[in-house]
py3Dmol code that shows the C-alpha trace and the ligand (Angstrom):
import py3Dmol

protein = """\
ATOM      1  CA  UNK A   1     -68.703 -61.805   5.632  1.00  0.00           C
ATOM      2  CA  UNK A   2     -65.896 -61.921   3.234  1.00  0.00           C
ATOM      3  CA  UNK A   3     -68.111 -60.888   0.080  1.00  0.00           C
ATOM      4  CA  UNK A   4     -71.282 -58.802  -0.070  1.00  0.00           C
ATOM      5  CA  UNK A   5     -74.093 -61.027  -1.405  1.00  0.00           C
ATOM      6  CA  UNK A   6     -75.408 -57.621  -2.482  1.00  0.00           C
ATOM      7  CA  UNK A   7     -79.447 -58.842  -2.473  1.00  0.00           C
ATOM      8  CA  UNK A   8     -82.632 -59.398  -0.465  1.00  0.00           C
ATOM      9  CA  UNK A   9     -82.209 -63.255  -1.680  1.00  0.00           C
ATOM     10  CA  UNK A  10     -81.380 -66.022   0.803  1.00  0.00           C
ATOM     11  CA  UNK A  11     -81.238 -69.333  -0.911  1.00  0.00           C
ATOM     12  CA  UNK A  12     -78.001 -69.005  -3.071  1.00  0.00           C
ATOM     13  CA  UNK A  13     -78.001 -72.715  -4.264  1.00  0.00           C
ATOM     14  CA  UNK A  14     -79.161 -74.703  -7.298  1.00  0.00           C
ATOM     15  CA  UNK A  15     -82.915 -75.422  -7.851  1.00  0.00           C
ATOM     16  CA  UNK A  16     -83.904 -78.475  -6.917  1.00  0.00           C
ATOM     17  CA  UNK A  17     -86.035 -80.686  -9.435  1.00  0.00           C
ATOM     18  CA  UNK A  18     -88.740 -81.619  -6.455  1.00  0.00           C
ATOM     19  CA  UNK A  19     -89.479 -85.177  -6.335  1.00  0.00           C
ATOM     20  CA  UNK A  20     -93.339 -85.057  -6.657  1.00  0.00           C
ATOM     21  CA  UNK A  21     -93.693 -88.799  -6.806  1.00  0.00           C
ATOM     22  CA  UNK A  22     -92.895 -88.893  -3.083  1.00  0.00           C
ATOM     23  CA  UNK A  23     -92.995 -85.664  -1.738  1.00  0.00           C
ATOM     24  CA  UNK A  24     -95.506 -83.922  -3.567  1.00  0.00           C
ATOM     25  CA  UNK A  25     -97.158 -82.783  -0.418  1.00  0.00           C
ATOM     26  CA  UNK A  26     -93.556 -81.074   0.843  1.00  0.00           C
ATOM     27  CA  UNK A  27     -93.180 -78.859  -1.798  1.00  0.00           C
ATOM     28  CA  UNK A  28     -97.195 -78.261  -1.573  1.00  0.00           C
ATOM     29  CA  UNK A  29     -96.748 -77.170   1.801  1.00  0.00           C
ATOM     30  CA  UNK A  30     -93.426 -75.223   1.104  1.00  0.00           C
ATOM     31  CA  UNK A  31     -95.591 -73.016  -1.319  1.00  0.00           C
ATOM     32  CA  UNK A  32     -97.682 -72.094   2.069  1.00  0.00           C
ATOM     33  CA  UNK A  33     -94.786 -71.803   4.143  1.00  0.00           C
ATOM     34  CA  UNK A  34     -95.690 -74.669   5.924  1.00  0.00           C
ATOM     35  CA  UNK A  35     -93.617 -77.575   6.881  1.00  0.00           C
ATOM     36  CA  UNK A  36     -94.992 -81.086   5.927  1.00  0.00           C
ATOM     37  CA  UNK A  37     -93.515 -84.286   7.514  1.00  0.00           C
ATOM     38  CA  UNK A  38     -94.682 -87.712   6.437  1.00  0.00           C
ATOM     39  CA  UNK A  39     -95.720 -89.744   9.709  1.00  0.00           C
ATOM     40  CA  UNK A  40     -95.795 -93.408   9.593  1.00  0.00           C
ATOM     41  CA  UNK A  41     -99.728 -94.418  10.285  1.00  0.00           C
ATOM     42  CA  UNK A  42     -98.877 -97.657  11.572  1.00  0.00           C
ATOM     43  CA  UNK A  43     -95.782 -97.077  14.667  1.00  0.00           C
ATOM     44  CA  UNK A  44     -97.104 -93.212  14.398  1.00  0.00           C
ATOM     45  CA  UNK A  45     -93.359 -91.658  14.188  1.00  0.00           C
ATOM     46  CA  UNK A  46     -92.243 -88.662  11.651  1.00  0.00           C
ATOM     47  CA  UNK A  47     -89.639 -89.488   9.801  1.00  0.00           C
ATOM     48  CA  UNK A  48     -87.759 -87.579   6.956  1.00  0.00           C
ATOM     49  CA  UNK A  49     -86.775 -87.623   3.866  1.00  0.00           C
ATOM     50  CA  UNK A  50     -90.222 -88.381   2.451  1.00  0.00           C
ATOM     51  CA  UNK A  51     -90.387 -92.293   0.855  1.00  0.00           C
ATOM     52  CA  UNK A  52     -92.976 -94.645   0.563  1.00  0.00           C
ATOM     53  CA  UNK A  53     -92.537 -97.346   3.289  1.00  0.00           C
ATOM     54  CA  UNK A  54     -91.816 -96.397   7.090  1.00  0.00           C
ATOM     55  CA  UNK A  55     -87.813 -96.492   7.561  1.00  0.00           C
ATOM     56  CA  UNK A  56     -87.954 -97.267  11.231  1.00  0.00           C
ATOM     57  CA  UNK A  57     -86.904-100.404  12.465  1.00  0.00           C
ATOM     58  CA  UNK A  58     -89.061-102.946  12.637  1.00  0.00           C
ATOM     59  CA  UNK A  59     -91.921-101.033  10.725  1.00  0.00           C
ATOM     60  CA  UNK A  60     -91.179-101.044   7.159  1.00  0.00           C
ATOM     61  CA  UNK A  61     -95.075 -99.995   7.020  1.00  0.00           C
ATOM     62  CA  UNK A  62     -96.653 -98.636   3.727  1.00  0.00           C
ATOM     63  CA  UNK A  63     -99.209 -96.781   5.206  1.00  0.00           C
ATOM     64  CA  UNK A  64     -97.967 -93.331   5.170  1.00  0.00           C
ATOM     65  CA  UNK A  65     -99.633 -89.912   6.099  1.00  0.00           C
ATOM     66  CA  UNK A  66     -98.489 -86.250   5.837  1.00  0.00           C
ATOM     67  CA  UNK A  67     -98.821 -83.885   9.054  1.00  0.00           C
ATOM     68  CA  UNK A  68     -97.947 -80.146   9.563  1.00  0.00           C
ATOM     69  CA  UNK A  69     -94.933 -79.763  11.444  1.00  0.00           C
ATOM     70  CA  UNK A  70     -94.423 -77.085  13.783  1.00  0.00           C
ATOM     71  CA  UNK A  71     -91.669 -75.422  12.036  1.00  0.00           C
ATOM     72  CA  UNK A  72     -89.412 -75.470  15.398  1.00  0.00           C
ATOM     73  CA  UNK A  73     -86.487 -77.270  16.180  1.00  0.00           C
ATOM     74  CA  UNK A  74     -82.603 -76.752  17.276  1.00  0.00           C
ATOM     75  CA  UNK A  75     -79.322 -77.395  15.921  1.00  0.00           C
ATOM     76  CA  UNK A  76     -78.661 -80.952  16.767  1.00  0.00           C
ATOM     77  CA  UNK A  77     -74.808 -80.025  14.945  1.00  0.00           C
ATOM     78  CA  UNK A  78     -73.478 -77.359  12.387  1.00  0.00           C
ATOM     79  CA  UNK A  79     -70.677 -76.626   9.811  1.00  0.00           C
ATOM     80  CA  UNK A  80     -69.060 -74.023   8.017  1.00  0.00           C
ATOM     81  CA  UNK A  81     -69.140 -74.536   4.313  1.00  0.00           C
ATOM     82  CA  UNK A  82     -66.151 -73.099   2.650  1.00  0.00           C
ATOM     83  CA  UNK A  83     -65.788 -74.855  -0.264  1.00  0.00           C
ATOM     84  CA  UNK A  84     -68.598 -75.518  -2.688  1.00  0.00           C
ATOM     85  CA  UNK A  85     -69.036 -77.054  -6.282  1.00  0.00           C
ATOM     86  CA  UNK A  86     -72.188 -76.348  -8.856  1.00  0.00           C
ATOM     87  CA  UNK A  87     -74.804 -73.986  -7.698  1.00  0.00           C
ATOM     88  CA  UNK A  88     -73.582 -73.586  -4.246  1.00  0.00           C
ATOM     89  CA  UNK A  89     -70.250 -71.826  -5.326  1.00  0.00           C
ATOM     90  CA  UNK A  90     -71.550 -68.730  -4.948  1.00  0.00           C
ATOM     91  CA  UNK A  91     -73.075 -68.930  -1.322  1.00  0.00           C
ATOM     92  CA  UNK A  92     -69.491 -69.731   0.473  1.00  0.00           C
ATOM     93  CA  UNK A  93     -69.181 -69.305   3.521  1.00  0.00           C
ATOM     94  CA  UNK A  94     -72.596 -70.589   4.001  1.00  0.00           C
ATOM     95  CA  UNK A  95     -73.693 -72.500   7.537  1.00  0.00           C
ATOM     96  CA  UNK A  96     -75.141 -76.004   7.170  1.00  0.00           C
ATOM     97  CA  UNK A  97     -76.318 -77.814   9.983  1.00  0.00           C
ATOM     98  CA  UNK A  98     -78.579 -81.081  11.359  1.00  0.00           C
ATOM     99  CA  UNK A  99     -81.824 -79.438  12.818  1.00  0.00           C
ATOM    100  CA  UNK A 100     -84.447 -81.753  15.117  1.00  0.00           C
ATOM    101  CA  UNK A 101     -87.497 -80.609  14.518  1.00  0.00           C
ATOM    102  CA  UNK A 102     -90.380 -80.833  17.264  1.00  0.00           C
ATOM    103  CA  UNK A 103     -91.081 -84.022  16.176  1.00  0.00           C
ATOM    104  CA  UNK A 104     -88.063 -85.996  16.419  1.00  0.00           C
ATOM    105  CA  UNK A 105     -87.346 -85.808  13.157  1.00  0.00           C
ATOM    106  CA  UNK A 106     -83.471 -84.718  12.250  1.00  0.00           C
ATOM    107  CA  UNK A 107     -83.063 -82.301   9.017  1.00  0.00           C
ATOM    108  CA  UNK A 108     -80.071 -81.495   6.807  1.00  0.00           C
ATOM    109  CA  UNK A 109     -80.597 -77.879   5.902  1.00  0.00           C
ATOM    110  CA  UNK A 110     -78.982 -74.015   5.687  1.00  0.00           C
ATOM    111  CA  UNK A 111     -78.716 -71.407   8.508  1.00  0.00           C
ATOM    112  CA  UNK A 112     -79.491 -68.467   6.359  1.00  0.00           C
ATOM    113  CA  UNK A 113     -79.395 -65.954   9.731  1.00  0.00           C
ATOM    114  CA  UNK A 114     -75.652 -67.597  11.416  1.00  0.00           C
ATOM    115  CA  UNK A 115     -73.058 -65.854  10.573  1.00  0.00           C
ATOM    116  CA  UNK A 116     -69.939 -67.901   9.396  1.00  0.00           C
ATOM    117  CA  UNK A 117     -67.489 -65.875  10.274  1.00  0.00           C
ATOM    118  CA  UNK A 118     -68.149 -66.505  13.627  1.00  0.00           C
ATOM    119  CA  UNK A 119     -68.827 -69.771  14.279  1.00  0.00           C
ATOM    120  CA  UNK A 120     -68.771 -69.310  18.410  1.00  0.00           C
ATOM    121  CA  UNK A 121     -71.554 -67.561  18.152  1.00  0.00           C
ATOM    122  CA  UNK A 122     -73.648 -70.421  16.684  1.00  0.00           C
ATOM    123  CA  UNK A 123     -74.858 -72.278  19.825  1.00  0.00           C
ATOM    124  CA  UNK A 124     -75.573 -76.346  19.449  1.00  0.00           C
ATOM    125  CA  UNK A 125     -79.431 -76.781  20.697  1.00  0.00           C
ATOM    126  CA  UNK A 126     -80.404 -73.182  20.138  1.00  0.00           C
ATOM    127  CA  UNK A 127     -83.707 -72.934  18.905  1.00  0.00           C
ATOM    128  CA  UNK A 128     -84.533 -72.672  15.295  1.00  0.00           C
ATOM    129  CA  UNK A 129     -87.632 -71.786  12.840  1.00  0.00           C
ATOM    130  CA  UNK A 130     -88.011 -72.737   9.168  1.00  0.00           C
ATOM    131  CA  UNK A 131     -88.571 -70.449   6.290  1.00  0.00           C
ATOM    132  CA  UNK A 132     -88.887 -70.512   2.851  1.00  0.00           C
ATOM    133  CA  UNK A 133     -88.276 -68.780   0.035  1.00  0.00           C
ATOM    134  CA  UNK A 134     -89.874 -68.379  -3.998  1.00  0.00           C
ATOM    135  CA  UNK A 135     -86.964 -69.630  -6.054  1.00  0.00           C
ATOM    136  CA  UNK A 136     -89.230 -70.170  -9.058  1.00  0.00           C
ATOM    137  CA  UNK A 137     -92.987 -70.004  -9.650  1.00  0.00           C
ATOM    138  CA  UNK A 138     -93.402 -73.700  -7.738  1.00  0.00           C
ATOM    139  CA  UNK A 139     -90.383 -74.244  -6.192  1.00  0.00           C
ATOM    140  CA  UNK A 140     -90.264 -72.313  -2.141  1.00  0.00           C
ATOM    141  CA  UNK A 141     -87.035 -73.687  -0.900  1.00  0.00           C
ATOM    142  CA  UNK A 142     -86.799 -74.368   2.834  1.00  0.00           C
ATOM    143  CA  UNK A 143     -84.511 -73.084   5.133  1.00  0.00           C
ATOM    144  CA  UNK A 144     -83.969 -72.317   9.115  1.00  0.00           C
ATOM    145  CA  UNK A 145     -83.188 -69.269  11.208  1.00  0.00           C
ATOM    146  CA  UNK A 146     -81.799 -68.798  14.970  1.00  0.00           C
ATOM    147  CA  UNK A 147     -84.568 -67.285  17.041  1.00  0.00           C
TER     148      UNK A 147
END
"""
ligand_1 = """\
1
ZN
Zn -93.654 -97.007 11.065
"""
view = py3Dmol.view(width=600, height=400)
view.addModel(protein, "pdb")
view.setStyle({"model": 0}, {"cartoon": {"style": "trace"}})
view.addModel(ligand_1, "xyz")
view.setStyle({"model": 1}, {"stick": {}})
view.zoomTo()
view.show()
């Protein structure tokens, strides 16, 4: 790495201000270290990010549930992050990447264990777990590591 992030910590960015209107039951579950997707009751697909009417087409239904996810997935595509504004400055070179989860449901998120410096060694479709982490008393931000 080309600076020593000299600390335990993973999540380097800003805290989020979770949106508890819709995804109340995502940070719940983030507290437990469990992934929550909200599932559409009516065509039964995941989808993500959390909102109150089913975006798949032809759906549009309101009737919306929240499952535990599996927590598993692969890297559906990745980048190298060497520029970053706000909160994020300070995590460069940082890997961010598309992960589909186990159930079809594709997630923007951080690859806290690839290491940027060496981006051949970050695989597309190599199997992935979520984690999270206590950025503040309520707030356990999500993010994924290469198994
Ligand atoms: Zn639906």
């Amino acid at each position: 790495m080309s600076k020593e992030k000299n600390t335990d910590k993973v999540y380097f960015g800003p805290t989020p201000d979770p949106d508890l209107l819709n995804a109340k039951e995502f940070w719940d579950g983030a507290k437990n270290n469990i992934l929550m997707l909200p599932k559409c009751n009516s065509c039964k697909k995941f989808f993500f990010y959390p909102r109150i009417i089913c975006p798949k087409k032809g759906c549009h239904s309101r009737d919306i549930i929240w499952k535990q996810a599996s927590g598993k997935g692969t890297i559906y595509t990745f980048a190298i992050q060497h520029i970053a504004t706000d909160g994020w400055k300070e995590a460069v070179p940082f890997v961010t990447a598309f992960i589909d989860t186990e159930e079809d449901v594709r997630m923007l998120s951080v690859i806290a264990n690839a290491n940027p410096e060496d981006p051949t060694s970050i695989k597309i479709g190599a199997n992935v777990v979520i984690k999270f982490e206590k950025v503040e008393d309520e707030i356990f931000m999500p993010y994924w590591e290469i198994v």
